[in-house]
N, C-alpha and C positions, 0 to 999 in steps of 0.2 A: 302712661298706663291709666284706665281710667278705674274708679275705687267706687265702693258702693256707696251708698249714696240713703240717709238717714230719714226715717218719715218724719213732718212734724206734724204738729196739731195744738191746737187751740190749747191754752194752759186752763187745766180745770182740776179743782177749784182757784178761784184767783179772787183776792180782794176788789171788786165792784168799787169801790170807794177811791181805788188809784188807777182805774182805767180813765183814761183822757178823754171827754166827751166838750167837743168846745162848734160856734156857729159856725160857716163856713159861708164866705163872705165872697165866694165867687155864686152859687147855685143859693136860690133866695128858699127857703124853706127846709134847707140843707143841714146836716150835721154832720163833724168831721169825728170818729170813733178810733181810737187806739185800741184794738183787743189786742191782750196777750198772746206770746206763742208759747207751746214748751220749750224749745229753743231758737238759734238763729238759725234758719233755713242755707246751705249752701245752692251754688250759682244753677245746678242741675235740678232744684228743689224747687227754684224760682221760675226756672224757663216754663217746669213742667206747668209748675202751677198757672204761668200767664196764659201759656197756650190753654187750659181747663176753664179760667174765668173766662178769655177770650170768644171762644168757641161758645157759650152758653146762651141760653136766649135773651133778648133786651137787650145789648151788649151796651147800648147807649144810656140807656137805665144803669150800668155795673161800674161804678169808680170803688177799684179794690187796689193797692200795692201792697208790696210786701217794703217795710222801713224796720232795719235791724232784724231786732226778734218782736215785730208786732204785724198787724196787718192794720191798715189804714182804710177804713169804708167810710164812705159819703151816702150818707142816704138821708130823708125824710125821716120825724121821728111816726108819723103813721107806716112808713115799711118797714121800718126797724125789724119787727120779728121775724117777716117774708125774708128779708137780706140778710138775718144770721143764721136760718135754714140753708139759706141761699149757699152761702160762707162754708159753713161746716158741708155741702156735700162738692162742694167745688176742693176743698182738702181734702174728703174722701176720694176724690175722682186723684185727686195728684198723688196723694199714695199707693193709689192699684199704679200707676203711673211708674210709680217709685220702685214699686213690685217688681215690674215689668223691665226697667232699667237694670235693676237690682239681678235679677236672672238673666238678663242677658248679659253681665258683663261677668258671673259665675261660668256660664258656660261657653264663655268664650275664654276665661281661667281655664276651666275642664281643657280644654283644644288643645289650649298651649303647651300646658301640662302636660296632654298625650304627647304631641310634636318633641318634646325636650325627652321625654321617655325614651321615645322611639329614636330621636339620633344620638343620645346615651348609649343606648343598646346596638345601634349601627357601628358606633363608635367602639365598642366594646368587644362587637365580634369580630372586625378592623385586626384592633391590637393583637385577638388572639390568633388569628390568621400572619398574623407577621412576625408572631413570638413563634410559631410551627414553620416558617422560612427560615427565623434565624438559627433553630434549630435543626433543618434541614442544610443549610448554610455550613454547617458547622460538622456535618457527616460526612458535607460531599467534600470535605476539604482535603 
């Protein structure tokens, strides 16, 4: 069965002083950035969000993961600001995402719900149709 599925978002406020900023030693002009999350993101959180960075423009320009509960960017310290713009509406877009996952798996609850009602109720007027046999059963005897 599958279960709703929780938005995350960037941890704010968060101590600057313990976020990880260190060189990166593959892309020459690179830095490798730990931002906080509010929490750790589950696997449906991930997918959504890869397909959201993926799908954006530059895509070769965009080294983003998601590691635990942080997000790992690579970027230049001249795009740094562009790329945390960038970040925050890429996890905007993965929460309308979330939204969108989130109601459809409500109203496919809704369905089933109906479904279980209704052969409850099938079920129901069954029994009473066969408690009026055995009652009939029991006249013609």
């Amino acid at each position: 069965m599958k279960e709703i599925v929780k938005k995350v978002k960037t941890l704010k406020p968060f101590d600057v002083d313990k976020v990880t900023i260190k060189k990166d030693h593959y892309f020459r002009n690179a830095y490798i950035i730990d931002l906080p999350l509010d929490s750790m993101p589950d696997h449906v959180w991930q997918d959504i969000f890869e397909q959201k960075w993926k799908s954006s423009r530059h895509l070769w320009d965009r080294k983003l993961f998601v590691i635990g509960d942080k997000l790992r960017l690579v970027t230049t310290a001249d795009e740094f600001g562009d790329k945390l713009d960038w970040v925050e509406r890429v996890i905007k877009e993965t929460n309308k995402g979330i939204d969108e996952h989130n109601l459809m798996i409500r109203k496919e609850e809704e369905i089933r719900t109906k479904e279980e009602l209704e052969k409850q109720k099938i079920w129901e007027e069954k029994s009473k149709m066969e408690m009026m046999r055995d009652t009939l059963r029991k006249r013609c005897i």
